[in-house]
C-alpha positions as CSV (number, residue, x, y, z in Angstrom):
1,X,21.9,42.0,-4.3
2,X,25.8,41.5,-3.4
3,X,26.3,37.2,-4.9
4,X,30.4,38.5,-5.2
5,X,32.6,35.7,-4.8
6,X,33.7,35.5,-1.0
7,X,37.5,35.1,-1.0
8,X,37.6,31.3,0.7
9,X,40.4,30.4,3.4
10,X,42.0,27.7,3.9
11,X,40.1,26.2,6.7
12,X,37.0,27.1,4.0
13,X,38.7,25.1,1.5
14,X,39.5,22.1,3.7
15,X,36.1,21.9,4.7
16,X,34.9,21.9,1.3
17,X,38.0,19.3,0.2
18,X,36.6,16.9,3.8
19,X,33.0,17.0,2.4
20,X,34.2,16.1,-1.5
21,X,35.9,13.0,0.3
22,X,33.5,11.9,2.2
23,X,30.9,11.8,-1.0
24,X,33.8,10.2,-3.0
25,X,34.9,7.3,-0.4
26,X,30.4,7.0,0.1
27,X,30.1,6.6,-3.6
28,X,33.3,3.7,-4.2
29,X,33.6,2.2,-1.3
30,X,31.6,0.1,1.0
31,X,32.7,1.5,4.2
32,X,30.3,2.8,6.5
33,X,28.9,6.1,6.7
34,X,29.7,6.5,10.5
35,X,32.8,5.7,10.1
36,X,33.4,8.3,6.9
37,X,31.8,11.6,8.2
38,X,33.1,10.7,11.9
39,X,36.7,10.5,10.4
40,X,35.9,13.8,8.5
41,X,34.6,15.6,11.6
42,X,37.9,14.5,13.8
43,X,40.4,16.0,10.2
44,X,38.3,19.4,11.1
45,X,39.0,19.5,15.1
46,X,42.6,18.4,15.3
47,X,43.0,21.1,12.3
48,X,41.6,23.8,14.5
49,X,38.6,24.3,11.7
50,X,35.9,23.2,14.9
51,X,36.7,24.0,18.5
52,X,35.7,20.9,20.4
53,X,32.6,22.1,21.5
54,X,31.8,22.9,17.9
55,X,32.9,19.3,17.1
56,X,30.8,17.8,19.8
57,X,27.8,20.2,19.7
58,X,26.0,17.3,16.8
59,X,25.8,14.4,19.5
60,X,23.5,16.9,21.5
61,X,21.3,18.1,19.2
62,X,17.6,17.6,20.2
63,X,16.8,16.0,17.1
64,X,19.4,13.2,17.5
65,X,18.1,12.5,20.7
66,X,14.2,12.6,20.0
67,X,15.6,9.9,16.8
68,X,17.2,8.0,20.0
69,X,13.6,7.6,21.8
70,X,11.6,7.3,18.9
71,X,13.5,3.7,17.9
72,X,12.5,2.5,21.4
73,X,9.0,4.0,21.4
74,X,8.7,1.9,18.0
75,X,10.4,-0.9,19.6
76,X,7.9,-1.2,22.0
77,X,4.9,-1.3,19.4
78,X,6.5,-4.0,17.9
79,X,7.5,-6.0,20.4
80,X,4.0,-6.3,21.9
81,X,2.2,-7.2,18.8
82,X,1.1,-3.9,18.0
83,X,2.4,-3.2,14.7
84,X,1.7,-7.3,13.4
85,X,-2.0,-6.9,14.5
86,X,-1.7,-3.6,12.7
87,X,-0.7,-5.1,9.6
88,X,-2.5,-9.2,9.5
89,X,-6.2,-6.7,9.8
90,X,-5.2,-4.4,6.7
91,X,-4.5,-6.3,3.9
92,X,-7.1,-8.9,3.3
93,X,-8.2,-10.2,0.5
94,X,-8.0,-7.9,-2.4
95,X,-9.7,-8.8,-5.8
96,X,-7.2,-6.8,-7.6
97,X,-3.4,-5.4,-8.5
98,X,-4.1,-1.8,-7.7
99,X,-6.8,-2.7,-4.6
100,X,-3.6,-4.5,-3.4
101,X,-1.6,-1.6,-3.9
102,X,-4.0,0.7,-2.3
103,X,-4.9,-1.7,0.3
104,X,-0.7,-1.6,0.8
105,X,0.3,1.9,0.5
106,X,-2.4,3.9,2.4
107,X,-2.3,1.9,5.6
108,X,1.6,1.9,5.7
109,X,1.9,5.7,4.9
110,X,-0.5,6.1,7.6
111,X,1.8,4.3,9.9
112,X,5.1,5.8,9.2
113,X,3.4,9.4,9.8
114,X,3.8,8.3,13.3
115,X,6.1,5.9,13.6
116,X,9.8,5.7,12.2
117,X,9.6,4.4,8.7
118,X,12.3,1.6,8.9
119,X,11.0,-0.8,11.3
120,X,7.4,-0.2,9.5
121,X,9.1,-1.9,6.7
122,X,11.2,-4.3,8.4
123,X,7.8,-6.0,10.1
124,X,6.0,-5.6,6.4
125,X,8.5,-7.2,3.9
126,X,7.4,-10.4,5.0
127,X,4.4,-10.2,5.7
128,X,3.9,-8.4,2.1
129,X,5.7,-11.6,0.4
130,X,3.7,-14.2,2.1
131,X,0.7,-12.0,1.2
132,X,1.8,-11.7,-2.4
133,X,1.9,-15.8,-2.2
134,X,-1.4,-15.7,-1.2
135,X,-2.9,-13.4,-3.9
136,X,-1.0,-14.8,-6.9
137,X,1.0,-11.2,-7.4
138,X,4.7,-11.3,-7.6
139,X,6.6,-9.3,-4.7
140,X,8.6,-7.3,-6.9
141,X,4.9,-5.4,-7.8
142,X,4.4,-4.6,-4.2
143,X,8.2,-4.1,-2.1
144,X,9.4,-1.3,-4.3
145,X,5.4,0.3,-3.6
146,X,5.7,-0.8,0.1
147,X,9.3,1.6,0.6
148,X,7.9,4.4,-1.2
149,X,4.7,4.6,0.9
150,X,6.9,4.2,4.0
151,X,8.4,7.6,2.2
152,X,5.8,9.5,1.4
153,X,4.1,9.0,5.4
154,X,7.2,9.8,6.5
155,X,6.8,13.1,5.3
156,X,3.7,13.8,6.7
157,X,4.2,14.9,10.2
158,X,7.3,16.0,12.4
159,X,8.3,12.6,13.9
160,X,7.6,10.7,10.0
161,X,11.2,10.2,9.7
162,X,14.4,10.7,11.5
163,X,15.5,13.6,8.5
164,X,12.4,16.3,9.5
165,X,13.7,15.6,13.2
166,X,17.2,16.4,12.5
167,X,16.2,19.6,10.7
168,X,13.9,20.6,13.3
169,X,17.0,20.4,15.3
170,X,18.4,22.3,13.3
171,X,16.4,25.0,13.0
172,X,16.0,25.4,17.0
173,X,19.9,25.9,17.1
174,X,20.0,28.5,14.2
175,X,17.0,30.6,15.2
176,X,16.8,29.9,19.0
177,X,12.7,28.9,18.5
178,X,10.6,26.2,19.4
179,X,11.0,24.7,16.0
180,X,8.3,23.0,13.4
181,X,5.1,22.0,15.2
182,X,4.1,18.4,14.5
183,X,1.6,18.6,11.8
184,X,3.3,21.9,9.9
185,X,4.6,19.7,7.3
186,X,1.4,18.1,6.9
187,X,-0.1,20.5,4.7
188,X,2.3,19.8,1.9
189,X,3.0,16.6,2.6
190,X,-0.4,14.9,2.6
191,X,-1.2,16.0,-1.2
192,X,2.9,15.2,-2.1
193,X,2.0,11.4,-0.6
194,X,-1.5,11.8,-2.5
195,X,0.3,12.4,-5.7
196,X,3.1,10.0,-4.8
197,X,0.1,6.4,-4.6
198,X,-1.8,8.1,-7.5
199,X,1.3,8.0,-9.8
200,X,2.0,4.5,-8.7
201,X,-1.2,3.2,-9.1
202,X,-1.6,4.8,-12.7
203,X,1.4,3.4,-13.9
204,X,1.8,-0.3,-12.9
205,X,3.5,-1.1,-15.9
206,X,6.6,1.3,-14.2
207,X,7.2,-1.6,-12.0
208,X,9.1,-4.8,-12.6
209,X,8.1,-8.3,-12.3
210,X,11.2,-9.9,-10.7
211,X,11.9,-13.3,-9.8
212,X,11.9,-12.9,-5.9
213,X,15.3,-13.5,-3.8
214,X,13.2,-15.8,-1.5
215,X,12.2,-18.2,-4.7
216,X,15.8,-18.7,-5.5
217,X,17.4,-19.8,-2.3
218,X,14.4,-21.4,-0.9
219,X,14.6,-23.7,2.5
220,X,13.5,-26.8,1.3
221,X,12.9,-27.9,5.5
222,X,9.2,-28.4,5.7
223,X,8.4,-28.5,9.9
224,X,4.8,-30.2,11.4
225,X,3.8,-27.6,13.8
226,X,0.9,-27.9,16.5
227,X,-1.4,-25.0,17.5
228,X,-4.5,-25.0,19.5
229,X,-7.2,-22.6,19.2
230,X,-7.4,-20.3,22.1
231,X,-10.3,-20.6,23.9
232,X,-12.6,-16.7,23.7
233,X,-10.1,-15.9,21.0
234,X,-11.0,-14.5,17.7
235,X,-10.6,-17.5,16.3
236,X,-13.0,-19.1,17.8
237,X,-16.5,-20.2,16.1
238,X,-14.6,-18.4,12.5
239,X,-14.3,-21.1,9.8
240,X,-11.0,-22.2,8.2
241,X,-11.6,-19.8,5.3
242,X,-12.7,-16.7,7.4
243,X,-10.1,-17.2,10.0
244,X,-7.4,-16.8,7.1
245,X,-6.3,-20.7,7.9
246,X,-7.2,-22.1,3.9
247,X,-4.8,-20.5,1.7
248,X,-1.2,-20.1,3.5
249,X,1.7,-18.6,1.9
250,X,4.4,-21.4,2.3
251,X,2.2,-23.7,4.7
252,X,-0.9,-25.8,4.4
253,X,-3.5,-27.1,7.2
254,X,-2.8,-31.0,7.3
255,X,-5.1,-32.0,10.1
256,X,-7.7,-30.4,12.3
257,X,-8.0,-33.2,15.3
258,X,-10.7,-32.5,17.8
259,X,-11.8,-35.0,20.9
260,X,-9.2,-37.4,19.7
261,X,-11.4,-37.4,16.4
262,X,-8.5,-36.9,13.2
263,X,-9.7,-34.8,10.6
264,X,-7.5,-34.9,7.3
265,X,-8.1,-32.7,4.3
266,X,-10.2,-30.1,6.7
267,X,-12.6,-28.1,4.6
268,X,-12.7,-24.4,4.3
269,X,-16.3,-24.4,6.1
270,X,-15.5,-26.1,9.2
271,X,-15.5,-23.9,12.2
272,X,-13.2,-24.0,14.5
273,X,-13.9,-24.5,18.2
274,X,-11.8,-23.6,21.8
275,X,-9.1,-26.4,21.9
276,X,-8.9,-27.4,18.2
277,X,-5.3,-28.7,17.8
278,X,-4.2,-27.9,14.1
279,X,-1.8,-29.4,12.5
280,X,0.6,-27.4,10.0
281,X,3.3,-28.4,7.6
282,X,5.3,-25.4,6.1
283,X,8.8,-23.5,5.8
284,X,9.9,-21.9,9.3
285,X,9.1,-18.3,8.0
286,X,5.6,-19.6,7.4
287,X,5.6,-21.5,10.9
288,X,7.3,-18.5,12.5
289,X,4.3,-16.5,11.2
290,X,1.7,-19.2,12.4
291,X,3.4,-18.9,15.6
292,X,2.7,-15.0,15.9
293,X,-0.7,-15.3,15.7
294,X,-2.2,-14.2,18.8
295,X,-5.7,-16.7,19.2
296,X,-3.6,-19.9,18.2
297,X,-1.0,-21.2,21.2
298,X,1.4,-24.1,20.8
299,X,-0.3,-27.4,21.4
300,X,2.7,-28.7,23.4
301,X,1.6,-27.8,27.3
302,X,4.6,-28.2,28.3
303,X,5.7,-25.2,26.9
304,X,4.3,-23.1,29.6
305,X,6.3,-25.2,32.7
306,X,9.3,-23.7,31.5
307,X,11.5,-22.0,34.0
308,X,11.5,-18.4,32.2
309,X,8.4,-16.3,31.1
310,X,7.4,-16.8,27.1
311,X,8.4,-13.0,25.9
312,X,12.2,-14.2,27.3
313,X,12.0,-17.2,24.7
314,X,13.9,-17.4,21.1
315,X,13.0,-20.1,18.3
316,X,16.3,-22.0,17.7
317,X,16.6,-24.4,14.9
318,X,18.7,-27.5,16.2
319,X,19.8,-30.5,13.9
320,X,20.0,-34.1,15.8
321,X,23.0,-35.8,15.9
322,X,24.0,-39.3,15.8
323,X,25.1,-39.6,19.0
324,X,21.9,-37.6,20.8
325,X,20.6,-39.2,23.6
326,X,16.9,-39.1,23.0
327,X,17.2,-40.9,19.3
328,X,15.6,-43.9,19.2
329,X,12.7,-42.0,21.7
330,X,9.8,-40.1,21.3
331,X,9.9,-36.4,22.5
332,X,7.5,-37.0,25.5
333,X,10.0,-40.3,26.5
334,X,13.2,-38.5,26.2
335,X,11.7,-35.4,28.2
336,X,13.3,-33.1,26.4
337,X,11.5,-30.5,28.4
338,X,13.7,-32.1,31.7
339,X,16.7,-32.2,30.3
340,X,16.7,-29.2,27.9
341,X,14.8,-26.5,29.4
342,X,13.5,-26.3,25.8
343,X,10.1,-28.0,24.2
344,X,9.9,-28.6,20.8
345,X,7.4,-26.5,18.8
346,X,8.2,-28.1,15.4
347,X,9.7,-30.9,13.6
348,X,11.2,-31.4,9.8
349,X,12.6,-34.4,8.5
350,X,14.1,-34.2,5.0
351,X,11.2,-33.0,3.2
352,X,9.0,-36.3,4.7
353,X,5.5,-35.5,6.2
354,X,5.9,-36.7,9.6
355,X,2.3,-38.1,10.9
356,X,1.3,-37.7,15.1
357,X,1.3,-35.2,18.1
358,X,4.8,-33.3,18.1
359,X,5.2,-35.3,21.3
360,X,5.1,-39.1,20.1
361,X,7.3,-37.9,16.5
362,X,10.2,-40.4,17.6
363,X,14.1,-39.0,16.7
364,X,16.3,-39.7,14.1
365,X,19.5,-38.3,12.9
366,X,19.3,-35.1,10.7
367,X,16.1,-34.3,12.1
368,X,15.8,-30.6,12.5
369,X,13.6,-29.6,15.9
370,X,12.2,-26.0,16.0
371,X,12.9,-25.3,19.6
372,X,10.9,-22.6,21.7
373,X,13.8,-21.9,24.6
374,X,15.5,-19.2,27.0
375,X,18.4,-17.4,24.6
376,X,20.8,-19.5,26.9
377,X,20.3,-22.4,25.5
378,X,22.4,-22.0,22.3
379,X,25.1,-21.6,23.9
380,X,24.6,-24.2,26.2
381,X,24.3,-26.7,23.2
382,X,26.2,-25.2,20.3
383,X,29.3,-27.2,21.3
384,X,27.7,-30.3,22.7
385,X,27.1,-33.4,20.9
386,X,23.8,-33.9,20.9
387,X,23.0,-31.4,17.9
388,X,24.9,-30.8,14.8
389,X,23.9,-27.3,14.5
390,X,22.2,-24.7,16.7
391,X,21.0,-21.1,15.2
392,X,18.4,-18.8,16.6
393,X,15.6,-18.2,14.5
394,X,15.8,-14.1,13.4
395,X,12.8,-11.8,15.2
396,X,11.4,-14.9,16.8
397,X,10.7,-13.7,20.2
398,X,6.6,-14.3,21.1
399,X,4.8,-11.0,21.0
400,X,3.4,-9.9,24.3
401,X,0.1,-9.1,23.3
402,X,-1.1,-8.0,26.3
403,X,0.6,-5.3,26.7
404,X,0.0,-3.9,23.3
405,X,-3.2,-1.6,24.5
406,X,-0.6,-0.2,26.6
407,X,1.7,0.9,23.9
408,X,-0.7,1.5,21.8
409,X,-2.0,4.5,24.7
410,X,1.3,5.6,25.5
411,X,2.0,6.4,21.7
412,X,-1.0,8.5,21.5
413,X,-0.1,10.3,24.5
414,X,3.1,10.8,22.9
415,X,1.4,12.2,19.9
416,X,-1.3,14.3,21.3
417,X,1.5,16.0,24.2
418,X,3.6,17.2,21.3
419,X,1.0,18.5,18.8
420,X,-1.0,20.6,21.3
421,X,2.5,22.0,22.5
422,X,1.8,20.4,26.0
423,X,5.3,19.2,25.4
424,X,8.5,19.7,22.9
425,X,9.2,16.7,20.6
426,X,12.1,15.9,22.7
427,X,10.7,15.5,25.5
428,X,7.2,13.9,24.3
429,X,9.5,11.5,23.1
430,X,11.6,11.0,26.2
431,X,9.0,10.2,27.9
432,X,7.5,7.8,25.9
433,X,10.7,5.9,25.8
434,X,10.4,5.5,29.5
435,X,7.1,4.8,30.0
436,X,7.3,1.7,27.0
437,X,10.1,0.8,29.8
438,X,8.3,0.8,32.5
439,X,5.5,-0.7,32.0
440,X,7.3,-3.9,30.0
441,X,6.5,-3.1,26.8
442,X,9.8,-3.7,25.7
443,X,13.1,-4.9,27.8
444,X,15.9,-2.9,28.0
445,X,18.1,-5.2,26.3
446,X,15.9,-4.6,23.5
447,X,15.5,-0.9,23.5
448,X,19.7,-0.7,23.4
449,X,19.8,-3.3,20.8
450,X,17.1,-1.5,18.6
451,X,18.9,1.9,18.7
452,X,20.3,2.3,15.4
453,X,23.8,3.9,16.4
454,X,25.1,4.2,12.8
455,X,22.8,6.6,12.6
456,X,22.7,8.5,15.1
457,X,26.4,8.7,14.7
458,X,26.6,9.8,11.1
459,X,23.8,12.3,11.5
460,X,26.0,13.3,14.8
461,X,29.1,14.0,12.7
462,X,27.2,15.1,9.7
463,X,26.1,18.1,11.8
464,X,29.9,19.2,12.8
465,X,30.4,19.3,9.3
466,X,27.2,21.3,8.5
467,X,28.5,23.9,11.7
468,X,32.3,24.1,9.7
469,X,30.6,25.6,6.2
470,X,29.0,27.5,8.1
471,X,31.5,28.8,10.5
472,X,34.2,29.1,7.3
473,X,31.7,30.8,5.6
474,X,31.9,28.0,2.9
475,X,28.1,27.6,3.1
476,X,27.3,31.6,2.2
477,X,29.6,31.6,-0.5
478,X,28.0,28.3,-2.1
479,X,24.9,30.2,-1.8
480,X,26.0,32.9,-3.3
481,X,27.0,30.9,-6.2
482,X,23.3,29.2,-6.6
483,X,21.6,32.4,-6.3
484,X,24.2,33.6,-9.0
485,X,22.6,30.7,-11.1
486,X,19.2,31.3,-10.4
487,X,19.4,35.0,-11.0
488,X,17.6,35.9,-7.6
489,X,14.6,34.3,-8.5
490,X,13.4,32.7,-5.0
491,X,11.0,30.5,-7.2
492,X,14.4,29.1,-8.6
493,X,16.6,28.7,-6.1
494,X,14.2,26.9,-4.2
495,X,13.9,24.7,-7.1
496,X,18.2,24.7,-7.3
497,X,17.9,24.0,-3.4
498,X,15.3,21.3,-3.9
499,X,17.4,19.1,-6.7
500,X,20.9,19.4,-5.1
501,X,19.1,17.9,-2.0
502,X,17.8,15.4,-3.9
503,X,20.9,14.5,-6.1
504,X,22.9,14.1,-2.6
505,X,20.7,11.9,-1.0
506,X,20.5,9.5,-3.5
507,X,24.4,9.6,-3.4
508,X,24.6,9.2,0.4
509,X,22.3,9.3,3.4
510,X,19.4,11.4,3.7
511,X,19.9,12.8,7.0
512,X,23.7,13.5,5.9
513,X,22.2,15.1,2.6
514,X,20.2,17.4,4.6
515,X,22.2,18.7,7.0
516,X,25.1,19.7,4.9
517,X,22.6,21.7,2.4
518,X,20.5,23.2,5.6
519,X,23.2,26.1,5.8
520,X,24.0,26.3,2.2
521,X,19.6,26.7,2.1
522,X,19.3,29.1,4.9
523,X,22.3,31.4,3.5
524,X,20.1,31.2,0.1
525,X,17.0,32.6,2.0
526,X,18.5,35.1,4.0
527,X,20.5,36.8,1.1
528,X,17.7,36.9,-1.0
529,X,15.8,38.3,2.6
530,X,12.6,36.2,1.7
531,X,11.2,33.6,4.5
532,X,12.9,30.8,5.2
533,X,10.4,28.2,5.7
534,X,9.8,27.4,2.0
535,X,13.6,26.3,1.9
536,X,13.4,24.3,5.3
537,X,10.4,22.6,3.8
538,X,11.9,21.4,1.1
539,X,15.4,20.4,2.5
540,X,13.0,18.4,4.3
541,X,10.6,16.7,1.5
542,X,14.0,16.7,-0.7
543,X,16.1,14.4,1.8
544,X,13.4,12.2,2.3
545,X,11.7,11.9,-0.8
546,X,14.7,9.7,-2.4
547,X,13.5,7.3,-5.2
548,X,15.4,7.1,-7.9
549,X,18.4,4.8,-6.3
550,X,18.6,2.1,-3.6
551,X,20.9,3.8,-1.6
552,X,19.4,7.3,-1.6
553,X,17.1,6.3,1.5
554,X,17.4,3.5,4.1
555,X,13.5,1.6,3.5
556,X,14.8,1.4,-0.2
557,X,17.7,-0.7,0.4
558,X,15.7,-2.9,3.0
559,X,13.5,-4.0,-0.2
560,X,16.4,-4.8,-2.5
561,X,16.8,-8.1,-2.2
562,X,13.7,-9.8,-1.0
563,X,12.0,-8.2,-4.6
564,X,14.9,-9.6,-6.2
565,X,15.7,-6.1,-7.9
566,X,18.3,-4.6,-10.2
567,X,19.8,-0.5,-9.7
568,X,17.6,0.1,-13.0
569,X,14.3,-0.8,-11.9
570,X,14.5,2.1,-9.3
571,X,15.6,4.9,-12.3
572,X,12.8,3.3,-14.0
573,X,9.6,3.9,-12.0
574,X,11.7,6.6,-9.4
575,X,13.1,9.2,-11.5
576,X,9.9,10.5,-13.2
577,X,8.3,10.0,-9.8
578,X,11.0,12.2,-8.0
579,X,10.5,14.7,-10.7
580,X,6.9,14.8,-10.1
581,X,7.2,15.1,-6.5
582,X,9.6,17.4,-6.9
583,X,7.3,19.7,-8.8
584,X,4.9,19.6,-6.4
585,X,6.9,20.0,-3.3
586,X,8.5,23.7,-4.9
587,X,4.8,24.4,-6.5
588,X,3.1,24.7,-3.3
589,X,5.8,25.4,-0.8
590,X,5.4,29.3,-1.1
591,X,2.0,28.9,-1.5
592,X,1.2,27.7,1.8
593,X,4.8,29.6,3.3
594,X,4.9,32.8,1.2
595,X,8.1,33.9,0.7
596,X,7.7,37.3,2.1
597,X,8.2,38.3,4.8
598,X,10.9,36.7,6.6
599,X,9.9,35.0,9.6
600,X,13.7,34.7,11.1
């Protein structure tokens, strides 16, 4: 085998010089990745390295695209409830650390098979640290467990993660085929995630016990919120303690009043009937969560005679003033309703425990209202003089339930239509984007604003840099070079292919990490003249399976600060379980994709 030392160009030695930056500027600077390989791309076409269709052939690439859909499909799921009924049925209870870990890691693994991995973990985080409130475990024991799991799904089928996508894409450019089907990788990646939860759960001690961010900078606001059971909901003829109502995270049941009949100090045994109002007293991300759930409404009626339908509504926090109007007046006597287009969900008053229906709580200055409204009304009132302050309450939106069995159908439509090859991922995906559309599962405001263009950009630009190694034959002589090192062994240069992957994703992105190595990977196969899948495989479980650093993947990052980590506890429990996963990923890739013959 020829591995001589390709005289390089100079367009072969910008390229290489564009790509150094980029990793350097990534690595010392806080400027964002879109911004850094997009700059890199336009050095290479007004140098005449890409032609502009060259340039421009990334932000066309099916994978990008089917990424696109797939944050609106998920939107969609979230949006209607889907994903929070999803997660308040899975985690119970457990009576132990590593039940909760299992209890934790299988279900979300699960999910991100099929659903993109970030926004699994955005809805979990705090639902994860209330439930860690709630079970006496500290979140630090249970955030850094939550991102990995998110990983190792992720890795399980096609559409796991935006990175197996991308290389799909990749592949169905280079080799003019229909690509990975949607379980392929799921042969290697169901024992990888396997390994991944065992290792965690044998080795607890691995993981830190942090104070957690949310503990130090704590909102000391405590609202009284009013929710009445829904009549032939499911919580309906539950008790207190079955109906998960006795030990809140952040928020305790004051009073139960039934028939006009006040009942303070409700025990856990008393079941709840159609039209119990219950009265709660807790933080807002502890009322925001009482608010999500679907069997309890607000107890205000006048919340439904407002003027726009409930999935339209935000939750604003809004601080009286001295010189409001209604001070001096009860809620129901000032109609707020009237003269706001707003009711009042909520009220907090300095830490006091304010007694009575939300409607007869009578204003003073300072109180802060938890306000159900249309998104107009902040900035209708931020500049007024009736409230100090006015700020929207983050993801606060009411779920519309309802149409979740919609979503949930059109999702495993979108699933089936791709795996039987009714349909290619991109369009499978297309179509499920519209359809969520369609039939209301999410707006379109919503779908453009949950589209995740730094993303789609840098994997965009990423891919005109992959296209100039390869076009400058930069990419063939860096293979040459690693099979140089690893002798023409395939076994190793999988294994070389497999840790520079995994070194460059946890210095920059994943899906950047993986397209630059894809042609360096695919030059290593075809020189050796073995088949390529072993190497796609693993550029694929390599990019994705980043744990050693919270910057290698996105779901890593998201956990940082709510677990109230340092850079160290990630080296401490990720490095030995990236080695591991490493081991298995280049163990049984050419088992189950033997390296001869070449399928390409």
């Amino acid at each position: 085998m020829d591995t001589a030392i390709t005289v390089l160009g100079w367009d072969a030695w910008l390229t290489l010089g564009i790509i150094l930056a980029v990793f350097m500027i990534l690595m010392t600077t806080r400027i964002s990745s879109d911004y850094v390989f997009l700059g890199g791309l336009v050095i290479l076409l007004i140098t005449g390295v890409l032609d502009a269709g060259e340039a421009l052939a990334g932000f066309s690439s099916q994978g990008l695209i089917a990424v696109g859909a797939l944050y609106i499909v998920v939107t969609g799921l979230r949006e209607t409830g889907g994903l929070l009924w999803i997660s308040q049925r899975v985690l119970g209870l457990p009576q132990s650390y590593r039940s909760a870990q299992l209890r934790l890691m299988v279900p979300v693994s699960l999910l991100s098979a099929f659903l993109n991995n970030t926004p699994v973990v955005a809805l979990f985080i705090p639902l994860v640290i209330d439930w860690c409130r709630r079970i006496r475990v500290q979140p630090s024991r249970l955030l850094i467990p939550l991102s990995y799991a998110s990983i190792f799904g992720g890795a399980c089928t096609l559409i796991g993660t935006s990175t197996n996508l991308v290389v799909n894409g990749m592949v169905q450019s280079r080799y003019q085929t229909a690509g990975l089907h949607m379980f392929e990788i799921t042969r290697i990646g169901v024992p990888m995630a396997a390994v991944g939860i065992l290792f965690i759960i044998l080795f607890p001690k691995l993981l830190p016990a942090r104070k957690p961010f949310e503990e130090i900078v704590a909102d000391p606001k405590e609202y009284t919120l009013e929710l009445k059971v829904t009549p032939g909901g499911s919580m309906e003829n539950k008790s207190i303690e079955s109906a998960g109502l006795r030990r809140l995270p952040g928020a305790f049941l004051a009073e139960l009043i039934r028939d006009g009949r006040v009942m303070a100090a409700v025990p856990p045994d008393v079941v709840l009937q159609a039209n119990d109002r219950l009265v709660f007293v807790g933080n807002v991300e502890s009322v925001k969560t009482l608010y999500e759930y679907q069997d309890l409404h607000p107890a205000a009626d006048q919340i439904f005679k407002l003027d726009c339908p409930r999935y339209q509504r935000i939750l604003v926090e809004a601080v009286v003033s001295n010189t409001c109007p209604l001070l001096g007046r009860s809620i129901r006597e000032g109609r707020f309703r009237d003269r706001y287009n707003a009711v009042v969900v909520a009220v907090a008053r300095n830490g006091e425990r304010i007694e009575g229906r939300i409607g007869d709580i009578v204003l003073r200055p300072g109180d802060t209202l938890l306000v159900e409204a249309h998104a107009g009304f902040i900035s209708r009132q931020k500049d007024t003089r009736d409230f100090y302050l006015v700020n929207e309450v983050e993801d606060s939106s009411p779920h519309r339930f309802e149409r979740a069995p919609v979503a949930f159908a059109i999702l495993t439509g979108m699933i089936i239509a791709a795996s039987v090859g009714w349909l290619s991922m991109l369009k499978a995906s297309l179509m499920a984007a519209g359809l969520m559309l369609l039939f209301g599962a999410c707006s379109p405001a919503r779908a453009r604003r949950s589209i995740e263009w730094e993303v789609l950009l840098t994997i965009a630009a990423a891919l005109g840099l992959g296209t100039a190694l390869e076009k400058t034959g930069a990419a063939s002589v860096l293979a040459g070079h690693m099979l140089g090192m690893s002798g023409g062994n395939p076994w190793f240069a999988l294994a070389m292919v497999y840790t520079v992957t995994s070194i460059f994703t946890g210095i920059i992105t994943n899906n950047a990490a993986a397209v630059l190595i894809f042609p360096v990977a695919m030059n290593t196969a075809e020189q050796l003249g073995v088949n390529v899948m072993p190497f796609i495989i693993c550029v694929m479980l390599a990019a994705s399976a980043s744990f050693a650093t919270p910057i290698g993947y996105q779901t890593n990052l998201m956990v940082y600060g709510p677990g109230g980590y340092r850079f160290s506890d990630y080296m401490r429990i990720g490095l030995p379980l990236s080695i591991v996963i490493g081991l298995v990923a280049v163990g049984l890739a050419p088992f189950l994709w033997p390296f001869a013959p070449p399928v390409y």
